[in-house]
N, C-alpha and C positions, 0 to 999 in steps of 0.2 A: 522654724519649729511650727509645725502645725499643731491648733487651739479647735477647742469641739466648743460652743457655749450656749446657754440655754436660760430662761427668763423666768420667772414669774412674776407677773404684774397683780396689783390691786387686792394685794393682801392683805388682810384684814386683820393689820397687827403695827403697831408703834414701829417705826423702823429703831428708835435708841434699843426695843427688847428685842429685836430681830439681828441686831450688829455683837450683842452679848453672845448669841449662838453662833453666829458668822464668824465672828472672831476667832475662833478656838480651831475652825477646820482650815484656817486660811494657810495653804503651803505645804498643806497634808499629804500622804498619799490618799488615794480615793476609800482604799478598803481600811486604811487606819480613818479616815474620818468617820466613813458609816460605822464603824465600833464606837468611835464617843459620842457619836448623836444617838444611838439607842441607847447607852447609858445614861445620860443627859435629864431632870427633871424640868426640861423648858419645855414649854406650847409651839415654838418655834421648828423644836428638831423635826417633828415629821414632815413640815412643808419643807425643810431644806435637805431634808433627806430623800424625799419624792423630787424632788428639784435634781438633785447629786446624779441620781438613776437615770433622770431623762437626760441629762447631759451628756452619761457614761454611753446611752443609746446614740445620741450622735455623735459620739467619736467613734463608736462600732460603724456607722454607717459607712464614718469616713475613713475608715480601713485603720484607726488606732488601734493600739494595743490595749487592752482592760490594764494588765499589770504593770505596764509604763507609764499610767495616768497619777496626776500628779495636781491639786486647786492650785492655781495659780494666780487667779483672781476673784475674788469672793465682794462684790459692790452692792450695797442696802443703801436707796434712796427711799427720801420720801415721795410719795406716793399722792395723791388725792384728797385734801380732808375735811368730810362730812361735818356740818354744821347741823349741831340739834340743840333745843332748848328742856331744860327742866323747870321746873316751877318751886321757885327761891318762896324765903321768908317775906313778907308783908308785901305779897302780889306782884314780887318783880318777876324776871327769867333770868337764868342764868344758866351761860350756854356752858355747852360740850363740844368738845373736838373729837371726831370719832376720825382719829389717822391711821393710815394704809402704806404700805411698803413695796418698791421696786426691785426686788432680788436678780443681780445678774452673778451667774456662777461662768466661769473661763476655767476649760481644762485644758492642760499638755499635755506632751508625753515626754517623760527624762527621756535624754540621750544616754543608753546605755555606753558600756568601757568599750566593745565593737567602733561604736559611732563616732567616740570620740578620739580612740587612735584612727582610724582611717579619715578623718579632718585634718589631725597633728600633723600625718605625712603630707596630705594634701598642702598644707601653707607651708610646710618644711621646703618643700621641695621646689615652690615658687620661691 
């Protein structure tokens, strides 16, 4: 089975609020996921909706089909994180973690009922 996948690095977002929108597309088809990340009130949706698209662009490159696509791996790492200080109660610091996210999206394409009866015969017949 051939997989189309695409990145986004150093996103300027908590990966725990990033895996709450990841979650929900994981194992989707492509065009049912882009319907619940537009409706979705998270900051996330549009970076992984812009993410979805470039993905969907390289599985077009690599001769997939748009309407056999299918998440098949959706992975939110942590990313980078930015150490900055504020300025606490009676002259201390107290710092901030300012964390970034690794988004890798993997797409397939289902085997359509074609595909998979000319397989069946295929091992039937060995």
């Amino acid at each position: 089975m051939e997989t189309a996948t695409a990145f986004l690095k150093q996103y300027r977002q908590s990966p725990r609020k990033v895996r709450l929108v990841a979650d929900l597309v994981r194992g989707k088809k492509v065009e049912i996921a882009v319907a619940h990340l537009s409706h979705l009130p998270k900051r996330a949706t549009g970076a992984i909706k812009k993410l979805l698209d470039s993905a969907v662009s390289n599985a077009k490159n690599k001769g997939l089909k748009e309407e056999n696509l299918f998440v098949k791996e959706i992975r939110v790492d942590e990313g980078v994180t930015l150490s900055r200080w504020q300025a606490g109660s009676r002259g201390r610091g107290m710092p901030i973690k300012k964390r970034t996210s690794h988004v890798r999206v993997v797409l397939a394409e289902k085997q359509t009922e074609l595909k998979k009866a000319k397989s069946e015969k295929l091992t039937a017949k060995s």
